[in-house]
N, CA, C and O atoms as CSV, one atom per row, in Angstrom:
chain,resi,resn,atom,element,x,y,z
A,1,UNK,N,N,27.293,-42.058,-39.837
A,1,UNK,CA,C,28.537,-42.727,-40.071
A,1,UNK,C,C,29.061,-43.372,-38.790
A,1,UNK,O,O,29.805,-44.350,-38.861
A,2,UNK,N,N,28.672,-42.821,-37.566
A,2,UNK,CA,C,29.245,-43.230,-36.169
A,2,UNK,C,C,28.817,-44.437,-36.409
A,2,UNK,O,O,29.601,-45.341,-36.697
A,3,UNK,N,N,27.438,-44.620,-36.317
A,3,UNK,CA,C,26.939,-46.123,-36.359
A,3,UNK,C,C,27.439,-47.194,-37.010
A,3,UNK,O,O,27.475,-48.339,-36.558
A,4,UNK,N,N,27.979,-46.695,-38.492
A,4,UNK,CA,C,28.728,-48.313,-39.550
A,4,UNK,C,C,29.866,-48.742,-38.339
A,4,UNK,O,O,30.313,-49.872,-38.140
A,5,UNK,N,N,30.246,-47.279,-37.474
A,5,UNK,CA,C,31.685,-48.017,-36.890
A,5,UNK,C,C,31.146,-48.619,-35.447
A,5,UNK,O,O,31.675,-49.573,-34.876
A,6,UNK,N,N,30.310,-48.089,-35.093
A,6,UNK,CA,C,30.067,-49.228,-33.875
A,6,UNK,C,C,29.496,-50.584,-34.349
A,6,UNK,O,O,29.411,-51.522,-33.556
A,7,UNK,N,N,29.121,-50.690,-35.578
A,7,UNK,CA,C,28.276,-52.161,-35.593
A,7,UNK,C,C,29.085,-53.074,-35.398
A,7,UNK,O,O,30.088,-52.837,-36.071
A,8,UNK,N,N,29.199,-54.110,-34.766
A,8,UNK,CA,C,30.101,-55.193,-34.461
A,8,UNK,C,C,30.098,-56.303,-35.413
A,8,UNK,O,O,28.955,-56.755,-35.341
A,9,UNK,N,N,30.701,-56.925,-36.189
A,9,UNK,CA,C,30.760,-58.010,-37.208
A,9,UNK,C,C,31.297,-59.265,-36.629
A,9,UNK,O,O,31.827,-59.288,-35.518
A,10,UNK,N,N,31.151,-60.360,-37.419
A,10,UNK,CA,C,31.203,-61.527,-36.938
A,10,UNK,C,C,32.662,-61.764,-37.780
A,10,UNK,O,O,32.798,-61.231,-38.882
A,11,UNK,N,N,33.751,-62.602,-37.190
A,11,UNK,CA,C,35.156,-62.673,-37.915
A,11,UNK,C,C,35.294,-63.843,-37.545
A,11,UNK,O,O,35.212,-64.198,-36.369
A,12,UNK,N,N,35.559,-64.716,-38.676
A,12,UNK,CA,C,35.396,-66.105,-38.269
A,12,UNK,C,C,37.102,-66.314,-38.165
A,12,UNK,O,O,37.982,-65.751,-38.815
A,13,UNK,N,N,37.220,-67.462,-36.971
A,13,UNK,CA,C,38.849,-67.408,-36.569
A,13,UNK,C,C,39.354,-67.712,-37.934
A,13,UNK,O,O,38.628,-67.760,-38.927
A,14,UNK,N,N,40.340,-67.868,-37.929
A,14,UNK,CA,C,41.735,-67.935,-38.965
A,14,UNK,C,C,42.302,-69.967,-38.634
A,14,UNK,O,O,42.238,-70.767,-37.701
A,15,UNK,N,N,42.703,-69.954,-39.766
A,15,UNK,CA,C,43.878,-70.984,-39.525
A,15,UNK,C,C,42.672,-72.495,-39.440
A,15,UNK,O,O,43.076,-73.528,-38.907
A,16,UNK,N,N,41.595,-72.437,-39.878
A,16,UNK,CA,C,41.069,-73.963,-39.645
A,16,UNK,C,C,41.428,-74.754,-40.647
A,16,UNK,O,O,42.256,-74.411,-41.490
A,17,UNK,N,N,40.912,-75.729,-40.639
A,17,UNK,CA,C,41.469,-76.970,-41.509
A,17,UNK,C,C,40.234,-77.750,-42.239
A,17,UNK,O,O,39.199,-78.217,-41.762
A,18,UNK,N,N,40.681,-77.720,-43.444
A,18,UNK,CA,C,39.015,-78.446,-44.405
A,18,UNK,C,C,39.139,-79.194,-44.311
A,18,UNK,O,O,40.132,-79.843,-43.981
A,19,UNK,N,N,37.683,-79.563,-44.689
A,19,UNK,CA,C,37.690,-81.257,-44.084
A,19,UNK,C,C,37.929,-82.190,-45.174
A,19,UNK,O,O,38.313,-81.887,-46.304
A,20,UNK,N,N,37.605,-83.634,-44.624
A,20,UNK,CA,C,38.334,-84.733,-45.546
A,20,UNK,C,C,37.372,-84.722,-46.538
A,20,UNK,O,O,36.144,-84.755,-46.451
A,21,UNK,N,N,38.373,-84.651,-47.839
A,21,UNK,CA,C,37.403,-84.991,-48.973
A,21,UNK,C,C,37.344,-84.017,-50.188
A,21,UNK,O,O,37.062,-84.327,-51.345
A,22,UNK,N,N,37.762,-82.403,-49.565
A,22,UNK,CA,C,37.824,-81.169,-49.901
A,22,UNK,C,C,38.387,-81.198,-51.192
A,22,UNK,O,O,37.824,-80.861,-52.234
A,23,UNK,N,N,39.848,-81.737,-51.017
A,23,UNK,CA,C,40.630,-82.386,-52.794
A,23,UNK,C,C,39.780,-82.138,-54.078
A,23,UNK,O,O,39.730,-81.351,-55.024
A,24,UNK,N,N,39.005,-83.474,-53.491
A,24,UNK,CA,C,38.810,-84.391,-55.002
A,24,UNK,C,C,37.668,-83.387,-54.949
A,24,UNK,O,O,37.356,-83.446,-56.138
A,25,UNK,N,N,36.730,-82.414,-54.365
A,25,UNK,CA,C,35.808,-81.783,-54.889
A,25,UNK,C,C,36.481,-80.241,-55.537
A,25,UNK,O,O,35.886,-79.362,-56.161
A,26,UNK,N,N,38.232,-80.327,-55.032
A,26,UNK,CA,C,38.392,-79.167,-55.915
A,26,UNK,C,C,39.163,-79.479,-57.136
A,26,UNK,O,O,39.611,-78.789,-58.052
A,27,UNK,N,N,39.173,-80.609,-56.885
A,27,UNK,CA,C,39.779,-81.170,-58.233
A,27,UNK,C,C,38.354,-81.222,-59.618
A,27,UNK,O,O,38.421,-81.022,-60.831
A,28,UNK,N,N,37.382,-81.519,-58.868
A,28,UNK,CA,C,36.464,-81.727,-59.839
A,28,UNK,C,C,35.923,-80.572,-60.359
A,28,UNK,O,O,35.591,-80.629,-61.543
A,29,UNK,N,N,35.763,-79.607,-59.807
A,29,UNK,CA,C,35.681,-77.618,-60.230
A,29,UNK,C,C,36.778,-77.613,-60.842
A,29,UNK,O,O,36.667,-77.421,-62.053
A,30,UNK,N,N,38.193,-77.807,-60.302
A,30,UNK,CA,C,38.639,-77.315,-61.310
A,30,UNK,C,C,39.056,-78.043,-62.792
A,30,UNK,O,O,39.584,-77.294,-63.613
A,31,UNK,N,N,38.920,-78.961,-63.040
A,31,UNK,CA,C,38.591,-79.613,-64.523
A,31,UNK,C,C,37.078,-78.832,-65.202
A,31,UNK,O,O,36.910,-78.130,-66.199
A,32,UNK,N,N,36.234,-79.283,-64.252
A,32,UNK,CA,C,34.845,-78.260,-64.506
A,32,UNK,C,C,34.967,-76.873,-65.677
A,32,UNK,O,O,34.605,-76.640,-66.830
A,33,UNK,N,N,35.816,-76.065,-64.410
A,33,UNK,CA,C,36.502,-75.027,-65.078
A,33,UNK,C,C,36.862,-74.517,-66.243
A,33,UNK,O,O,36.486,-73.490,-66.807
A,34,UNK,N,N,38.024,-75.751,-66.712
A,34,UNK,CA,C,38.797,-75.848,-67.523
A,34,UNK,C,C,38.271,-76.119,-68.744
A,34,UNK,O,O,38.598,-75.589,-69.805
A,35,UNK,N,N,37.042,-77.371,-68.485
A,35,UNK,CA,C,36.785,-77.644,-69.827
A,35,UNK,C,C,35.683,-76.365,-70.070
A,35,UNK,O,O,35.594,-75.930,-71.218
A,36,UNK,N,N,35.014,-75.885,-69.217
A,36,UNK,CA,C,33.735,-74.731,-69.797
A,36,UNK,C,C,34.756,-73.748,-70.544
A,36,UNK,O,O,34.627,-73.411,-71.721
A,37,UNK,N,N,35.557,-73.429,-69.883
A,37,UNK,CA,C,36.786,-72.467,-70.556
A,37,UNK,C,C,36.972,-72.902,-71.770
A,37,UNK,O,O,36.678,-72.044,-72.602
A,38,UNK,N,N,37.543,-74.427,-72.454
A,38,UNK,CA,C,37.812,-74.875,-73.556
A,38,UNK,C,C,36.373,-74.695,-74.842
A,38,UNK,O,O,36.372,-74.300,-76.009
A,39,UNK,N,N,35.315,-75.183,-73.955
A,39,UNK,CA,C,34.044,-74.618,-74.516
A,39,UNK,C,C,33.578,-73.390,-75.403
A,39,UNK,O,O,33.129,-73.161,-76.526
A,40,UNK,N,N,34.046,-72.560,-73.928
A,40,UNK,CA,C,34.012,-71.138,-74.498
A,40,UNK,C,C,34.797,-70.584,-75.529
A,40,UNK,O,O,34.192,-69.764,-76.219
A,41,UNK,N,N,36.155,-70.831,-75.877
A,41,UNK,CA,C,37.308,-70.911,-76.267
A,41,UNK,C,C,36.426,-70.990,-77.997
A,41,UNK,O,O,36.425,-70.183,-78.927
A,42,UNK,N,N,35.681,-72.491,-77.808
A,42,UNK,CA,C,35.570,-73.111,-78.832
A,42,UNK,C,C,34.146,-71.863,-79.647
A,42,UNK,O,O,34.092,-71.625,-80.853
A,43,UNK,N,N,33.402,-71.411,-78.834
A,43,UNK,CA,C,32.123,-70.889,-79.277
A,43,UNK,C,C,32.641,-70.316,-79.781
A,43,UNK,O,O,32.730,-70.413,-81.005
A,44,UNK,N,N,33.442,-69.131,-78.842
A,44,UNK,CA,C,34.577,-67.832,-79.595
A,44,UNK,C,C,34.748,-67.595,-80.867
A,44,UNK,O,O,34.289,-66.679,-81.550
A,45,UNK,N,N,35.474,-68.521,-81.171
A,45,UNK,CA,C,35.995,-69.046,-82.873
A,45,UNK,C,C,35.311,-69.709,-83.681
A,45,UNK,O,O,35.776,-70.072,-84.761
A,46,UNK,N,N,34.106,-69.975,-83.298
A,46,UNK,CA,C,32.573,-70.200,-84.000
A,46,UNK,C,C,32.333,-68.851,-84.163
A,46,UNK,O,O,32.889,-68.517,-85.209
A,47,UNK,N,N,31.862,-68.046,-83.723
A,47,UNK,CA,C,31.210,-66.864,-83.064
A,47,UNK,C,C,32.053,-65.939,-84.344
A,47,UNK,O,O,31.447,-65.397,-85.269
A,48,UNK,N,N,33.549,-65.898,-84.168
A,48,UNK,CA,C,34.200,-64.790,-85.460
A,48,UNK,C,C,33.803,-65.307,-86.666
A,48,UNK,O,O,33.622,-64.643,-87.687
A,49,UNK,N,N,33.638,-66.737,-86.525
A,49,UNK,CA,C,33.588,-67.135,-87.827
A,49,UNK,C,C,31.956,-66.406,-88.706
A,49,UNK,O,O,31.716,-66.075,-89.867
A,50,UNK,N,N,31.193,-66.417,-87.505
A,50,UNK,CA,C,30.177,-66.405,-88.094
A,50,UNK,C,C,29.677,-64.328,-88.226
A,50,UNK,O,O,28.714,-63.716,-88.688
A,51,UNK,N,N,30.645,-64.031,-87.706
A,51,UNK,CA,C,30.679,-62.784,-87.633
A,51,UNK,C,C,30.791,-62.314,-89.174
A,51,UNK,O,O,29.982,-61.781,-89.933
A,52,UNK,N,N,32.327,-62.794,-89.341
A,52,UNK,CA,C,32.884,-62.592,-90.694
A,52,UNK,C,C,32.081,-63.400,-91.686
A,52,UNK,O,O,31.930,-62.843,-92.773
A,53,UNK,N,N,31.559,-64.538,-91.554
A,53,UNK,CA,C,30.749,-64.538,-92.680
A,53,UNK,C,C,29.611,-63.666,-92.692
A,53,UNK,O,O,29.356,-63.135,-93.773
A,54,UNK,N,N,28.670,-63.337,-91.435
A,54,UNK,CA,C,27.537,-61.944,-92.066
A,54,UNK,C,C,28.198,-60.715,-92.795
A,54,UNK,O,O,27.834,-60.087,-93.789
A,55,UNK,N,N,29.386,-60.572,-91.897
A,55,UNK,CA,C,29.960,-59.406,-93.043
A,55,UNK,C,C,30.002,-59.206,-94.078
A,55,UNK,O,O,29.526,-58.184,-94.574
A,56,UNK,N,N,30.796,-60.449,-94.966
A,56,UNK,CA,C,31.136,-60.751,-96.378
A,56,UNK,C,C,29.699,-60.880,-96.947
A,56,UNK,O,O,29.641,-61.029,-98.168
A,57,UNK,N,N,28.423,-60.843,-96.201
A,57,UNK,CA,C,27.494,-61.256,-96.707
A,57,UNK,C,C,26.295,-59.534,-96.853
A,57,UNK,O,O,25.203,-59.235,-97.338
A,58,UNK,N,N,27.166,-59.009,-96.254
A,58,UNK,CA,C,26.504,-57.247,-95.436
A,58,UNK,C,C,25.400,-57.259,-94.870
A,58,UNK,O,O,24.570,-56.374,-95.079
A,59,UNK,N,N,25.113,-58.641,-93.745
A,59,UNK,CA,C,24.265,-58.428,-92.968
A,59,UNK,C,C,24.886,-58.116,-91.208
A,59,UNK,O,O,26.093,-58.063,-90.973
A,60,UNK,N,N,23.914,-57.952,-90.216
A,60,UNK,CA,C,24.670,-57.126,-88.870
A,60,UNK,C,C,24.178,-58.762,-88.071
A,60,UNK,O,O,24.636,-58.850,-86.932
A,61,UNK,N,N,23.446,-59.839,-88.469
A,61,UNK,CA,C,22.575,-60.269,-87.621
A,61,UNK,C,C,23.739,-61.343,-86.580
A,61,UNK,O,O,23.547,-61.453,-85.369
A,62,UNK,N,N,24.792,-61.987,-87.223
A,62,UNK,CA,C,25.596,-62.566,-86.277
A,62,UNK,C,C,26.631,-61.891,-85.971
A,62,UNK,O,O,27.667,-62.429,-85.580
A,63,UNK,N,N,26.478,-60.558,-86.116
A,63,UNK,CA,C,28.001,-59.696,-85.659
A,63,UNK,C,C,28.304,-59.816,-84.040
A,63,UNK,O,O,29.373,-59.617,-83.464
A,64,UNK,N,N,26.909,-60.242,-83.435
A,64,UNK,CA,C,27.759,-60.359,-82.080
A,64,UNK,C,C,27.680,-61.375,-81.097
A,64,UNK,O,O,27.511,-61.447,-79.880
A,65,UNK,N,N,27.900,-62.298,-82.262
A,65,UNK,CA,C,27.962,-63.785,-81.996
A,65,UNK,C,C,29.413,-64.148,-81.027
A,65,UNK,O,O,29.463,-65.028,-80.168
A,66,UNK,N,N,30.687,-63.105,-81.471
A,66,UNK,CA,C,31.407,-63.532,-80.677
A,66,UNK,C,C,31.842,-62.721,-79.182
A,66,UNK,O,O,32.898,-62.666,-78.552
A,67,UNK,N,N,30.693,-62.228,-79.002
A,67,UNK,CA,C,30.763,-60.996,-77.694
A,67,UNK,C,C,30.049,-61.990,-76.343
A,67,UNK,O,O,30.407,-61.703,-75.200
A,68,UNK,N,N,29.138,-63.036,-76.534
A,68,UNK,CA,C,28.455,-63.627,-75.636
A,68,UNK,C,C,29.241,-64.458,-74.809
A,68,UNK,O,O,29.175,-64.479,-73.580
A,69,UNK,N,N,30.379,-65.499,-75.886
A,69,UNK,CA,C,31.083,-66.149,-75.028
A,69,UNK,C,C,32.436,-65.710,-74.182
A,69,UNK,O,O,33.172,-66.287,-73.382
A,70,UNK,N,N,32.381,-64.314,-74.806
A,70,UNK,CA,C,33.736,-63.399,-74.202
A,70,UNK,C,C,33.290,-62.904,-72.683
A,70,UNK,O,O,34.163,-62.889,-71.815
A,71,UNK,N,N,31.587,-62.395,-72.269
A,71,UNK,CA,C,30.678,-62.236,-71.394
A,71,UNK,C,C,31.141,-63.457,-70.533
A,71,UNK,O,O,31.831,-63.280,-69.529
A,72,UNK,N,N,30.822,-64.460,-70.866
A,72,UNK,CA,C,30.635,-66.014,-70.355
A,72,UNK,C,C,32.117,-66.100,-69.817
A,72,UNK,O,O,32.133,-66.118,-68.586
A,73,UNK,N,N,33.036,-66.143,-70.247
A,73,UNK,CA,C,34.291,-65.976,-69.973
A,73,UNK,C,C,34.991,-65.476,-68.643
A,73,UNK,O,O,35.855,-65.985,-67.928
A,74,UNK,N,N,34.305,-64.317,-68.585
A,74,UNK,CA,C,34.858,-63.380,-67.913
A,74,UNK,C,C,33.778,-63.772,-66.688
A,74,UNK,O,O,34.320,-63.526,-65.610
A,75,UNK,N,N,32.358,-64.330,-66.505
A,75,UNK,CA,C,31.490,-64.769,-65.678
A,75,UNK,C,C,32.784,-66.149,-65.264
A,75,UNK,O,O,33.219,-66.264,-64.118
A,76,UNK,N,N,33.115,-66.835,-66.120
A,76,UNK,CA,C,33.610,-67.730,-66.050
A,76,UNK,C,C,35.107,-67.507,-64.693
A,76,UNK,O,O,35.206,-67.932,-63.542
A,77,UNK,N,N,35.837,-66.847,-65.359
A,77,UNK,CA,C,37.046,-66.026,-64.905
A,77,UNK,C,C,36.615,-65.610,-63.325
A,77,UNK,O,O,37.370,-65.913,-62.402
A,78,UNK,N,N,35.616,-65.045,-63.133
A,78,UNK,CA,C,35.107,-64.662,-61.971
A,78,UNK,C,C,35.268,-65.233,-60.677
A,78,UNK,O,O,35.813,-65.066,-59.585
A,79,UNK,N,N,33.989,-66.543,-61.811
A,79,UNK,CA,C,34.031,-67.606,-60.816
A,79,UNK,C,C,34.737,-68.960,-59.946
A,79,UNK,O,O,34.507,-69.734,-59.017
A,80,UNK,N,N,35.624,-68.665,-60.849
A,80,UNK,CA,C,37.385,-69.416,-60.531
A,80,UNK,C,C,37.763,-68.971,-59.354
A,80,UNK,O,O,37.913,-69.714,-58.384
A,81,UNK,N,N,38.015,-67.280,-59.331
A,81,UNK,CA,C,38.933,-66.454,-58.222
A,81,UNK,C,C,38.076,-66.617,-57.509
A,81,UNK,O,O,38.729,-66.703,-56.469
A,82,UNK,N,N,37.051,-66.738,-57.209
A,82,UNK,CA,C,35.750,-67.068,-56.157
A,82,UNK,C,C,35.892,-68.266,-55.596
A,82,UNK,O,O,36.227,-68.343,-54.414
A,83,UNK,N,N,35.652,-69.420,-56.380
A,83,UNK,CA,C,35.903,-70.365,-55.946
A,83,UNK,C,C,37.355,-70.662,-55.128
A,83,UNK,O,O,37.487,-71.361,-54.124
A,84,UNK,N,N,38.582,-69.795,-55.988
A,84,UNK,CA,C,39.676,-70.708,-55.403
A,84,UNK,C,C,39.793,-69.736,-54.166
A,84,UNK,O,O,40.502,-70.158,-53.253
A,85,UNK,N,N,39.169,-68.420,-53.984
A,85,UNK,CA,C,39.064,-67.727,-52.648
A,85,UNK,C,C,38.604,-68.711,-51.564
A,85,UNK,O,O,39.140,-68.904,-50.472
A,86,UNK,N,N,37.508,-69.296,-52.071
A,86,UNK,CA,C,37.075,-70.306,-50.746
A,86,UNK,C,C,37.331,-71.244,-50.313
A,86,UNK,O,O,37.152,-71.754,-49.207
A,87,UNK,N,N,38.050,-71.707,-51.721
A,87,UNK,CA,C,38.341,-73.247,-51.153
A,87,UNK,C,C,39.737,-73.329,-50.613
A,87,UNK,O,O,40.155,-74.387,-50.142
């Protein structure tokens, strides 16, 4: 354990300034974003639909049709707070 505390790390200064241009590339992630979100949104409510129809039908095979884009979502969700961490 002595050792994790002597290892010395690299800390990059504080306070710099992004460079020109930075904007419009976070403007373009975040529309990016937005519409995969609307996407997902959209599978979602595909996804119950098709849930509830195997049901009414008493099969299991699209029951978890709407669990993939909820996955995706939350990958999605992730990668937002990530992104807007860096940028």
């Amino acid at each position: 354990m002595k050792f994790l505390n002597s290892v010395a790390t690299y800390v990059p200064p504080s306070g710099g300034t992004a460079p020109p241009g930075v904007e419009n590339i976070n403007t373009i992630v975040t529309w990016a974003l937005w519409a995969v979100g609307a996407i997902l949104f959209v599978f979602f409510i595909v996804g119950l639909v098709q849930a509830a129809q195997a049901r009414n039908r008493g099969g299991q095979a699209d029951a978890s049709a709407p669990v993939w884009p909820l996955v995706l979502a939350i990958v999605l969700g992730a990668a937002g707070t990530i992104w807007n961490a860096i940028a």
